[in-house]
Wavefront OBJ file of the C-alpha trace (Angstrom):
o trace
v 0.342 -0.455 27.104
v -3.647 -1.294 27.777
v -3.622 -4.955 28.334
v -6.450 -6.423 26.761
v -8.780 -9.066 27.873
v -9.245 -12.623 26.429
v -12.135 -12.096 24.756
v -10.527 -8.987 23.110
v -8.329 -11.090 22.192
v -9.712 -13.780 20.214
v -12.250 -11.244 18.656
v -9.161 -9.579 16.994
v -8.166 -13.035 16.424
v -11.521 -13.495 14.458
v -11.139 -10.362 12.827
v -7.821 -11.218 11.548
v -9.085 -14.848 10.193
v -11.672 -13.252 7.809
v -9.153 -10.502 6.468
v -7.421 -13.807 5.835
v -10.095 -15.499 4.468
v -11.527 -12.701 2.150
v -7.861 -12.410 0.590
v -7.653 -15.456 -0.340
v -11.312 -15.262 -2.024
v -9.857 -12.450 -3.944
v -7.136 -14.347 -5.272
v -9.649 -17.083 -7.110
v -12.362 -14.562 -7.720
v -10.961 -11.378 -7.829
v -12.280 -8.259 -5.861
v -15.756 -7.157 -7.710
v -17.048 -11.156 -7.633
v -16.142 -11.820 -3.939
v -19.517 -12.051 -2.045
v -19.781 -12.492 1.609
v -21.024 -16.016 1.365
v -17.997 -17.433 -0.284
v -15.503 -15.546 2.533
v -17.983 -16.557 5.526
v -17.550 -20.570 4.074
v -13.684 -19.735 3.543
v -13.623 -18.601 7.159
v -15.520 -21.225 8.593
v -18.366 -18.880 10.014
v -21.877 -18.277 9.997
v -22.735 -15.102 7.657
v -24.478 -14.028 10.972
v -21.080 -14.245 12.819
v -19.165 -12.026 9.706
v -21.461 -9.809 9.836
v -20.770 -9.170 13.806
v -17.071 -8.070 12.731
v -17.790 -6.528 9.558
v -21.039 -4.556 7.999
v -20.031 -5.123 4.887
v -17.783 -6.446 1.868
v -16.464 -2.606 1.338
v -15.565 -2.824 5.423
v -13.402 -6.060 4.611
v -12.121 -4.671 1.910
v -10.492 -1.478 4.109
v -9.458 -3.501 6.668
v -7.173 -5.203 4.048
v -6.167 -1.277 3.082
v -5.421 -1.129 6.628
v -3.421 -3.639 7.261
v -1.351 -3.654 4.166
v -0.675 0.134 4.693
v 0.565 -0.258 7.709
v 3.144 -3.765 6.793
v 3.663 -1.193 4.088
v 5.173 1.276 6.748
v 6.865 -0.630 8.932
v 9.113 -2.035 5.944
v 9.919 1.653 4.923
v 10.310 3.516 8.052
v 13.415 0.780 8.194
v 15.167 2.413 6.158
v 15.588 5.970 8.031
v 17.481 3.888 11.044
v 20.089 3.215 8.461
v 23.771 4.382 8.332
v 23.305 6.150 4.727
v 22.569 9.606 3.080
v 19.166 10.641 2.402
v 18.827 10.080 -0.993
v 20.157 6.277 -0.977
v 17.062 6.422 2.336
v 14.253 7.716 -0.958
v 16.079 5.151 -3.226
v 15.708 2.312 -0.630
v 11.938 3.673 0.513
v 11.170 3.346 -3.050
v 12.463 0.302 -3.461
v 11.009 -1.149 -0.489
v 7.429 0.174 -1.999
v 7.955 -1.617 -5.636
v 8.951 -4.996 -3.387
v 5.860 -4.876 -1.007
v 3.495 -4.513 -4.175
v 5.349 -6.879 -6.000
v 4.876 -9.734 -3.234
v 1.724 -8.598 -2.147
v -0.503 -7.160 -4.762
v -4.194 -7.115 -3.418
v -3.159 -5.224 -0.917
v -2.149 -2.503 -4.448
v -5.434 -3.148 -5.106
v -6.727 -2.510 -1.830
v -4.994 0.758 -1.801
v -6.460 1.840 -4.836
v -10.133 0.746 -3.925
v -9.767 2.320 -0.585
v -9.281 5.611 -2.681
v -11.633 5.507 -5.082
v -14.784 5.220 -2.228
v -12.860 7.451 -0.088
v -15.311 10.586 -1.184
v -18.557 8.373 0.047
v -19.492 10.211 3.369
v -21.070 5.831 4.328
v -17.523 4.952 4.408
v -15.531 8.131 4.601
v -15.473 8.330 8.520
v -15.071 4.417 9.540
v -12.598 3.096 11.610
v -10.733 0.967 8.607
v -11.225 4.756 5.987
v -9.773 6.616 8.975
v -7.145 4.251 9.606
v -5.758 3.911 6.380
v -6.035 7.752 5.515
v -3.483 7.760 9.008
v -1.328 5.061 7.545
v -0.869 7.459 4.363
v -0.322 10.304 5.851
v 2.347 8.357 8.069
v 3.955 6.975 4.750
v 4.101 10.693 3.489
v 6.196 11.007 6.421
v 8.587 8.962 6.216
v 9.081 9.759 2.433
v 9.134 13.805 3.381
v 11.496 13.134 6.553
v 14.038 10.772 4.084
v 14.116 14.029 1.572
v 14.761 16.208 4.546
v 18.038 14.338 5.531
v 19.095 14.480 2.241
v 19.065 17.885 1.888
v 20.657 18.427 4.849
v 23.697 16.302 3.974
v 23.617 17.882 0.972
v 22.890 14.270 -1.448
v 19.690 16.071 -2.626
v 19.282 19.653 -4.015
v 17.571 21.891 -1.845
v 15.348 23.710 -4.918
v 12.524 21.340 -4.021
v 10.175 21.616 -1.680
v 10.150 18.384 0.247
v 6.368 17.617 0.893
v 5.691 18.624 -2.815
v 9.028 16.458 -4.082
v 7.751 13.510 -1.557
v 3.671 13.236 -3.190
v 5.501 13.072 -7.081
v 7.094 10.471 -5.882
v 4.185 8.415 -4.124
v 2.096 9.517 -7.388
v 4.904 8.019 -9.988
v 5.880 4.980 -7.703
v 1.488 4.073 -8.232
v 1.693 4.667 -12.035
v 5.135 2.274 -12.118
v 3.398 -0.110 -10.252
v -0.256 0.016 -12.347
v 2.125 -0.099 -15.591
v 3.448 -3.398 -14.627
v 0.034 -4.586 -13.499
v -1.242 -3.773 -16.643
v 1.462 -5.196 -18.435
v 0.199 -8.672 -16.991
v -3.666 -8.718 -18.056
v -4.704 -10.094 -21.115
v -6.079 -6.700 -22.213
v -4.268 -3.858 -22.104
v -3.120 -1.039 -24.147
v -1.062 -2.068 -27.267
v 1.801 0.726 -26.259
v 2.930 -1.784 -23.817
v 3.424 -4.722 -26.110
v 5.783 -2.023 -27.887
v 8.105 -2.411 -25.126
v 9.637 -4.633 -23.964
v 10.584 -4.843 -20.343
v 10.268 -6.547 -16.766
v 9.040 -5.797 -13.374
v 12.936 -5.317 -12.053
v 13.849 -3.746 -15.171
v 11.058 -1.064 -13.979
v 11.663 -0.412 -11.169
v 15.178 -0.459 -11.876
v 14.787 2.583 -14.528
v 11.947 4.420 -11.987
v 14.282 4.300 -8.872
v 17.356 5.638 -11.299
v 15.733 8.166 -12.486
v 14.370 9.606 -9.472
v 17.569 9.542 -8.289
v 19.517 10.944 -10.755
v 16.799 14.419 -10.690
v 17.655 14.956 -7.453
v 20.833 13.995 -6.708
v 22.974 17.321 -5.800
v 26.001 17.337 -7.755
l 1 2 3 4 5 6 7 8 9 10 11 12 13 14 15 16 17 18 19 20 21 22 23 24 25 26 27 28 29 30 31 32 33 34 35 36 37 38 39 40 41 42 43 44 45 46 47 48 49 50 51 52 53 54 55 56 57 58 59 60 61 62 63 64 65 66 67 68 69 70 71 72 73 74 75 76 77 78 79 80 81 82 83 84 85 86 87 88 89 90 91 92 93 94 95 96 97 98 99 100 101 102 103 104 105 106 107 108 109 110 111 112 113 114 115 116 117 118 119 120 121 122 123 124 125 126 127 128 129 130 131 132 133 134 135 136 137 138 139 140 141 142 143 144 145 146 147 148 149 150 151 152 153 154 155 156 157 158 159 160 161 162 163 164 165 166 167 168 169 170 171 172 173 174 175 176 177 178 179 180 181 182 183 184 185 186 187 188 189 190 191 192 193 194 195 196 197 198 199 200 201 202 203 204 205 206 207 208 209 210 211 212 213 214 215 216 217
């Protein structure tokens, strides 16, 4: 491992102070009314100095993609060192998902701003875009490999095929998880006032059902 010098060091150390900072701008302002000012004074820098670590607020905002991908990873990737059949490993992945973004939701909301500028060729090819599009396609991994074992031990049926099974379950694990978000905000579609239900309840019903399609009886 590259051993890195002290003024590496406490530049990543900076780095990691305004990713910091800017999050917790976002929780009193929310993501579109965050300016730089407010997360330069929340970091205790000069604009001048923010602007040495990051070009702009879209740059910020990817390197919170980026590091909430990757916590996002480590927690799931976890589960594939455990003792169990692979479909309780895509039941526990799953579950591990719903948790993260239940705890941690600007980093959903990171996720989902990250891919709605990914087709702008300004941001497309940065570090933080290129990063995070690694994280995903690491998290597509893990899903894929958990499906794998469990067709091998025979806990999931082998009619899928397991990269195609793996992205309807990233896809319906996001809609769960914008479903509950929406459920929160004051406006929202009156469907969801229709019925009734929780966060666990949710995820609950999303993990079960998942489940129960692929089980191999």
């Amino acid at each position: 491992m590259k051993k890195i010098s002290r003024k590496e060091k406490e530049k990543l150390a900076r780095r990691e102070a305004i990713i910091d900072a800017t999050m917790h701008v976002i929780e009193k302002r929310g993501f579109e009314a965050a300016t730089m000012d407010e997360i330069a004074e929340e970091a205790e820098l000069g604009k001048g100095t923010l602007y040495l670590h990051f070009k702009s607020k879209v740059s910020i905002y990817l390197a919170i993609c980026e590091r909430g991908s990757k916590l996002l990873n480590q927690s799931m990737s976890k589960v594939l060192t455990k003792d169990i059949n692979g479909l309780k490993m895509v039941e526990e992945i799953g579950q591990s998902y719903l948790e993260f973004i239940q705890l941690n939701p600007i980093y959903f909301v990171a996720f989902n701003y990250y891919e709605s500028i990914i087709d702008e060729d300004v941001y497309a090819e940065s570090d933080e875009a290129l990063q995070c599009e690694e994280n995903a396609q690491q998290a597509m991994t893990i899903i894929v490999r958990a499906i794998q074992i469990g067709m091998q031990d025979n806990s999931i049926k082998d009619i899928f095929d397991p990269k195609e099974l793996g992205l309807i379950i990233w896809g319906a694990s996001k809609g769960v998880m914008h479903i509950a978000f929406l459920k929160e905000k004051k406006n929202h579609m009156r469907v969801l006032d229709e019925v009734e239900f929780s966060f666990e309840s949710l995820v609950k019903g999303f993990i079960q059902l998942i489940g129960t399609g692929m089980k191999k009886l």
